[in-house]
N, C-alpha and C positions, 0 to 999 in steps of 0.2 A: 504494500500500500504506500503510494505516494505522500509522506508528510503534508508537501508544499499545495498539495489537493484536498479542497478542505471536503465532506460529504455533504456540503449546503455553503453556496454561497450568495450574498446578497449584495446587491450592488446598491450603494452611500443613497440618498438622501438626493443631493445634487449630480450625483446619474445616472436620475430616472430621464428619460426622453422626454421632451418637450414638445414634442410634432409629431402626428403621424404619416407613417408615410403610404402613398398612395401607388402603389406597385404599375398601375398601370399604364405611370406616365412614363415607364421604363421599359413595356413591352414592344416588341416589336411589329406587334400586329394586334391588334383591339380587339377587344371581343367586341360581337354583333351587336348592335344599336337594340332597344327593348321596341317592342313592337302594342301600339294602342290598339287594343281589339275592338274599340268602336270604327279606328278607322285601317286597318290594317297599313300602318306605314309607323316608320319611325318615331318613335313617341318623343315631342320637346318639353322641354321645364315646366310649363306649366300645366304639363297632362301630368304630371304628378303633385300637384298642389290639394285637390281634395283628399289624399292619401297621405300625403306627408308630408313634414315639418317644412318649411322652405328652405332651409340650412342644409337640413338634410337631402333634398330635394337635389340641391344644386352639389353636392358631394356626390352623390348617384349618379349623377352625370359628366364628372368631371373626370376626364381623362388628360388632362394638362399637368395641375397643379403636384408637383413632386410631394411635399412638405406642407401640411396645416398644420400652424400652431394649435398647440391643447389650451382650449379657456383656463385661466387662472382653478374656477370656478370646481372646475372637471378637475385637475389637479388637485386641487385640494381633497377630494376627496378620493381620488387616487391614492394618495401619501398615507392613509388609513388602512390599505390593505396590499399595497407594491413598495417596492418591488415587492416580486416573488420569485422564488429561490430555485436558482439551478442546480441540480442536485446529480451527484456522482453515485451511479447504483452498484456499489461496491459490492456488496453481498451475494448482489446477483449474478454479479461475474464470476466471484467466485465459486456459485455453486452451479454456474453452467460449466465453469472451466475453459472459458472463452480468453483471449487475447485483446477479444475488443473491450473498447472504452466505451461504457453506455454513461448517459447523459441522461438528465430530466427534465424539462421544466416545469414546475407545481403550479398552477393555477388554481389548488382548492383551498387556499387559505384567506378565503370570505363566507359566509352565512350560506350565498348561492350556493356554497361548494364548487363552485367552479371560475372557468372561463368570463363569463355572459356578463358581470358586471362590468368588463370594461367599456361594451358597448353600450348599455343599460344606462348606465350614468353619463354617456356623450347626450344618448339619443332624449335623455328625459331632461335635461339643461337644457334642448335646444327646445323642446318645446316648452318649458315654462319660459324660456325668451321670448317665444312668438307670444304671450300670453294665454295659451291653450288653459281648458278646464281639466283634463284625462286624454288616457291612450290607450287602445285598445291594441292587445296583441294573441300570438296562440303558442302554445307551450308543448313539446312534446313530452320528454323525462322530467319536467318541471322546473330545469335550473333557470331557463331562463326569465318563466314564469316569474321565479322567485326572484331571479336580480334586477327585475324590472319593478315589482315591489320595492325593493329597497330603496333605487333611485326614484320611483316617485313618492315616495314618504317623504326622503329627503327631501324632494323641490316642491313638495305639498299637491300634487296631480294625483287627482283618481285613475283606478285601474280597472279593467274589465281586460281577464285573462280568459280566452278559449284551452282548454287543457283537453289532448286528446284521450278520452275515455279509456284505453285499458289502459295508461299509465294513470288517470285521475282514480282507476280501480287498484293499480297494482302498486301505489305511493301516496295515500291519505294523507300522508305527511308534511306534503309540498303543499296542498291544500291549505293546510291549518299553518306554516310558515306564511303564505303568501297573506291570507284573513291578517296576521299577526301586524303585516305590513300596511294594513289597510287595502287593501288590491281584495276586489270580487273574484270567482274563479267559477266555472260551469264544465259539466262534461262535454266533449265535441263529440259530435250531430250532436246539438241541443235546439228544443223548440222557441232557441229564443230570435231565431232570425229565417231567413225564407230558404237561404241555403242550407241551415240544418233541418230543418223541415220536409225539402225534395230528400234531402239523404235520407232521413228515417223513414218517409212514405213507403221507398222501394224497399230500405234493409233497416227494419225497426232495430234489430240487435247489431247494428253495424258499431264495429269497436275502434271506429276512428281513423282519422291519418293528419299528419300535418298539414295535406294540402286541401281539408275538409276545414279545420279549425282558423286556416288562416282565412278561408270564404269568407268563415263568421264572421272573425274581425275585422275585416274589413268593408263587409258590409257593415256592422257595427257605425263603426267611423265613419262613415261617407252619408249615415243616416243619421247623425248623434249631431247637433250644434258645438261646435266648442272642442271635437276631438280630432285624433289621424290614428292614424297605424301606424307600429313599429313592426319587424320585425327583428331577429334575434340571430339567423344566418342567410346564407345566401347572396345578398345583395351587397354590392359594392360598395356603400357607406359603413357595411357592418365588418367587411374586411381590411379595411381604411382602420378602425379605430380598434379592432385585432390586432395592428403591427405593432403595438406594446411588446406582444409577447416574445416576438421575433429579434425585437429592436434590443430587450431586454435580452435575452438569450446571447445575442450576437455580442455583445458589448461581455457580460461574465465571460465566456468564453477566449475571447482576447487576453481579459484577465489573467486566465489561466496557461492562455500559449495553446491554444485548442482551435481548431474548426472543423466542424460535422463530415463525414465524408459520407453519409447517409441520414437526412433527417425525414421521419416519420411523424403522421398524426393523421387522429381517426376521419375520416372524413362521411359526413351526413347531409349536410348545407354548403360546408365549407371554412365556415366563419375563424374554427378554430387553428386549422390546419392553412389557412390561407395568412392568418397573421404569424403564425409559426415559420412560415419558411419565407416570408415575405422579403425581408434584406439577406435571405441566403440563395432565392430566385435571383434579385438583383443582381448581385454576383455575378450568376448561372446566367442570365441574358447578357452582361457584362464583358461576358468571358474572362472572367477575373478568377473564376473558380469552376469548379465543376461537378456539386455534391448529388450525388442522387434522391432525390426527392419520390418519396414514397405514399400513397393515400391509402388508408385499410377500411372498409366499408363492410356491414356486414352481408354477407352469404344471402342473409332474406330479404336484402331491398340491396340489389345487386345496381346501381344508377352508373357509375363510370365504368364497370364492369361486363357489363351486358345491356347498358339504353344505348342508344340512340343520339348521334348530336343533331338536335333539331331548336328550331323553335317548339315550344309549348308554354301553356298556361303555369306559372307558379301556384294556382290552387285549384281543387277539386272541381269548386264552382262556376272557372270560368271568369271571374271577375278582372282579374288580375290584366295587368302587363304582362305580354308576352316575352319571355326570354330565351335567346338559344344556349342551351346546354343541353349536357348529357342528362337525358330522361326517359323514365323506364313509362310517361306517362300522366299526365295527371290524375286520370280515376283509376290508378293501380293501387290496391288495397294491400300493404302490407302484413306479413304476418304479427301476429300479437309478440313480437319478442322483446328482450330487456333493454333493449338499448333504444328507450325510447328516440332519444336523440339525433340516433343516424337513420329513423324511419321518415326519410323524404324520398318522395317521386324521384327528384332533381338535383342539380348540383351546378355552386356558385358559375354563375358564366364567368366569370375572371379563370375560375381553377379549371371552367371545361375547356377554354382556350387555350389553356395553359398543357393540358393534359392531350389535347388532338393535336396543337405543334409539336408534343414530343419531350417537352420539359421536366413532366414528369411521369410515372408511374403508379398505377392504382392495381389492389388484389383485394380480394375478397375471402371473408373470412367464416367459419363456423362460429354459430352461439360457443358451443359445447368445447371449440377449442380457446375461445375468449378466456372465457371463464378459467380453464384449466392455468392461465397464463394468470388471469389476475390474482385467483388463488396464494400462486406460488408466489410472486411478487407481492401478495400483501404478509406474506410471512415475513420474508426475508427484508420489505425493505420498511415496515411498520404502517404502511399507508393502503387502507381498504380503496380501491382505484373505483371508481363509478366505469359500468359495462362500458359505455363509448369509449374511455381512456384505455380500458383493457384493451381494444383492440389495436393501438398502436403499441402495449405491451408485446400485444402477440407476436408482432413482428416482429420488433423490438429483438426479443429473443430467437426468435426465427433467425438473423440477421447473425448475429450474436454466434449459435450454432455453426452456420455457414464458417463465418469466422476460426472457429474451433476446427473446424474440418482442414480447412486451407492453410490454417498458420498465419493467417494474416489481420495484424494489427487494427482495425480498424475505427474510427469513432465516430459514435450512433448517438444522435440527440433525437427523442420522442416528446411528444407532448403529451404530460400528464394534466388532462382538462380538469378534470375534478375528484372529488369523493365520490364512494358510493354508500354512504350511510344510512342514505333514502333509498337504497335498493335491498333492504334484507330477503321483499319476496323473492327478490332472484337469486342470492344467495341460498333461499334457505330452498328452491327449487335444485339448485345445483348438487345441495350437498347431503339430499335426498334422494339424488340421481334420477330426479324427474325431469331435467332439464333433456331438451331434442330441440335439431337442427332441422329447419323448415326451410328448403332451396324452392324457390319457384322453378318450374316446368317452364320448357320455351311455349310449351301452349298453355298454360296461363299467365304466361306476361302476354300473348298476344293480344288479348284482347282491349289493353289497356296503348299498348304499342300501336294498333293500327285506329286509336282512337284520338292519335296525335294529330291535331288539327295542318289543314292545309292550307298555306299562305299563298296565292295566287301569285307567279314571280317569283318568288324566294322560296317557295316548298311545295314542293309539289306531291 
């Protein structure tokens, strides 16, 4: 063991980042323009004003600007819960027997338990700056539910959370967190809007999906005086104020005389995995460096692995901007599995641009071998991992192995997004050995696949 390597390091006070940075003013080729489904063409700024904050609005769009400053505002409450700690998985090493250097970064040491506040607390400053009343948004696993609670306690905003249904069955917990915050919270399909309503006509016991719940919310807001919608991943403002994590990683690591020669993270949206590699992409487009970047998604909602890069709707309902990424669909019903998080149709257009010019690489994973991975790593390294984080464990060691095979040195930074403390029913499914891996068939993704709308001109 290295002295001079501490197993957690944090980086001072005055160098935390100041700006985040916007990866796409550094690509070499943009991802596709979002598409207004009233009028099938290019959508400008102000087709996103009944949806979202104008700040935010104009971040969404913004493929120039390198560098936005962070509000004082947003700082400061930053400095409450960041940095957050790079962390050296000593133990793990040792007990794969591996050569390589694994690397961490911890994002669960907030209430959220995760990631989601860094975005949570941008997106809820900007709208108590526009003067908004509330924000509605939809939650898969619940973190984000929850760290958008937070941020609007702080800025004094009401909340109306869509939580999709088997995670608001399978984590009561996040419920009564987010109540704790003042934030309302409902199962998605709920009869409280017209898009939950069509869903439960056809499938009364329908158990939900992100791209059903975000319907809600945003019918919500477009119908509500006084509100907008957030969202938590995907969109391009959300991986804008992600690059904390990245920014923060790259800088500890300098510290150390370190840089990634593989970084990993789970990918569901994107949000997390897009700020994580965000100035290690730079690089990579740069040609300054050249690390392999890797997305782990799971096995039962297969999007960069098995969709399609198209245009499609970001929610079930149809409501939505259209965006091209990789999608398995919008009315594809994932199965009920633990990782609420990475049950999205789709995936961020920034990372599916990224991922069809070749930048980087995506695999997909088993429930059943997640688990086996977070297990082990919550023994060894004291941190119970939330399923979405497991699966860039999985690799993680996957990676690791390989290493051990070949003899060669390598180092591997993963993003560790959260806890899973809110997840005992999946734990205690695991270690009951009732847990099963649910892969969709190519003929039941078809149905959802050839329901991918057709843009006249651009998709045929």
């Amino acid at each position: 063991m290295k002295k001079n390597v501490p197993h957690r390091l944090y980086l001072t006070e005055d160098q935390l980042p100041r700006q985040w940075y916007n990866l796409r003013a550094d690509m070499k080729e943009q991802p596709a323009p979002i598409i207004n489904p009233s009028t099938m063409k290019p959508a400008v700024l102000e087709d996103l004003y009944p949806v979202f904050c104008k700040e935010l609005a104009k971040q969404e769009m913004d493929s120039e600007t390198r560098y936005f400053d962070i509000p004082e505002e947003v700082m400061d409450i930053y400095k409450v819960y960041r940095p957050s700690p790079l962390c050296r998985a000593y133990h793990l090493e040792k007990a794969l027997d591996t050569p390589a250097k694994i690397y961490y970064k911890f994002e669960g040491n907030n209430t959220s338990g995760s990631h989601k506040l860094n975005s949570a607390v941008a997106q809820a400053y900007y709208a108590k700056q526009q003067g908004l009343k509330g924000l509605t948004t939809e939650t898969g696993a619940g973190q984000w539910g929850t760290a958008l609670s937070e941020a609007c306690s702080y800025f004094g905003l009401d909340l109306e959370v869509y939580m999709v249904k088997v995670s608001f069955t399978q984590k009561p917990f996040r419920k009564n967190i987010i109540e704790t915050f003042g934030g309302s919270v409902f199962a998605s399909p709920s009869d409280r809007t017209e898009a939950g309503r069509k869903i439960l006509a056809v499938d009364p016991e329908n158990s939900g999906s992100l791209g059903c719940a975000i319907s809600e919310a945003v019918e919500r807001a477009v119908t509500t005086e006084g509100y907008r919608y957030v969202l938590g991943s995907v969109l391009n403002q959300v991986v804008l104020h992600q690059s904390v994590i990245g920014l923060e990683a790259k800088k500890a690591m300098e510290l150390l005389d370190e840089y990634p020669d593989i970084v990993i993270g789970c990918a569901g949206g994107g949000s997390n995995l897009g700020g994580l590699i965000a100035p290690f992409m730079q690089d990579k487009i740069k040609g300054k460096s050249d690390p392999r970047i890797v997305a782990v998604e799971p096995a039962s909602c297969p999007s960069f692995t098995r969709g399609v890069y198209k245009y499609d709707f970001c929610d079930t309902g149809m409501i939505t901007p259209m965006a091209k990424m990789y999608t398995l669909g919008c009315t594809f019903k994932p199965s009920a599995n633990h990782a609420g998080g990475l049950r999205y149709h789709g995936m961020s257009p920034i990372l599916s641009k990224l991922y069809h010019d070749g930048y980087m690489e995506a695999v997909a994973v088993e429930q059943t071998r997640v688990f086996d991975a977070a297990v082990q790593f919550a023994k060894l390294e004291t941190i119970l991992p939330a399923p979405e984080s497991a699966h860039a464990i999985r690799q993680a060691i996957d990676e690791a192995l390989k290493c051990k095979e070949s003899g060669e040195e390598k180092t591997i930074l993963f993003g560790l997004t959260g806890t899973g403390y809110f997840d005992m029913t999946a734990y205690a499914s695991y270690n009951a050995g009732n847990m099963s891996d649910d892969i969709p068939t190519d003929e039941e993704l078809k149905p959802s696949m050839d329901a991918i709308p057709k843009i006249p001109g651009i998709q045929e």
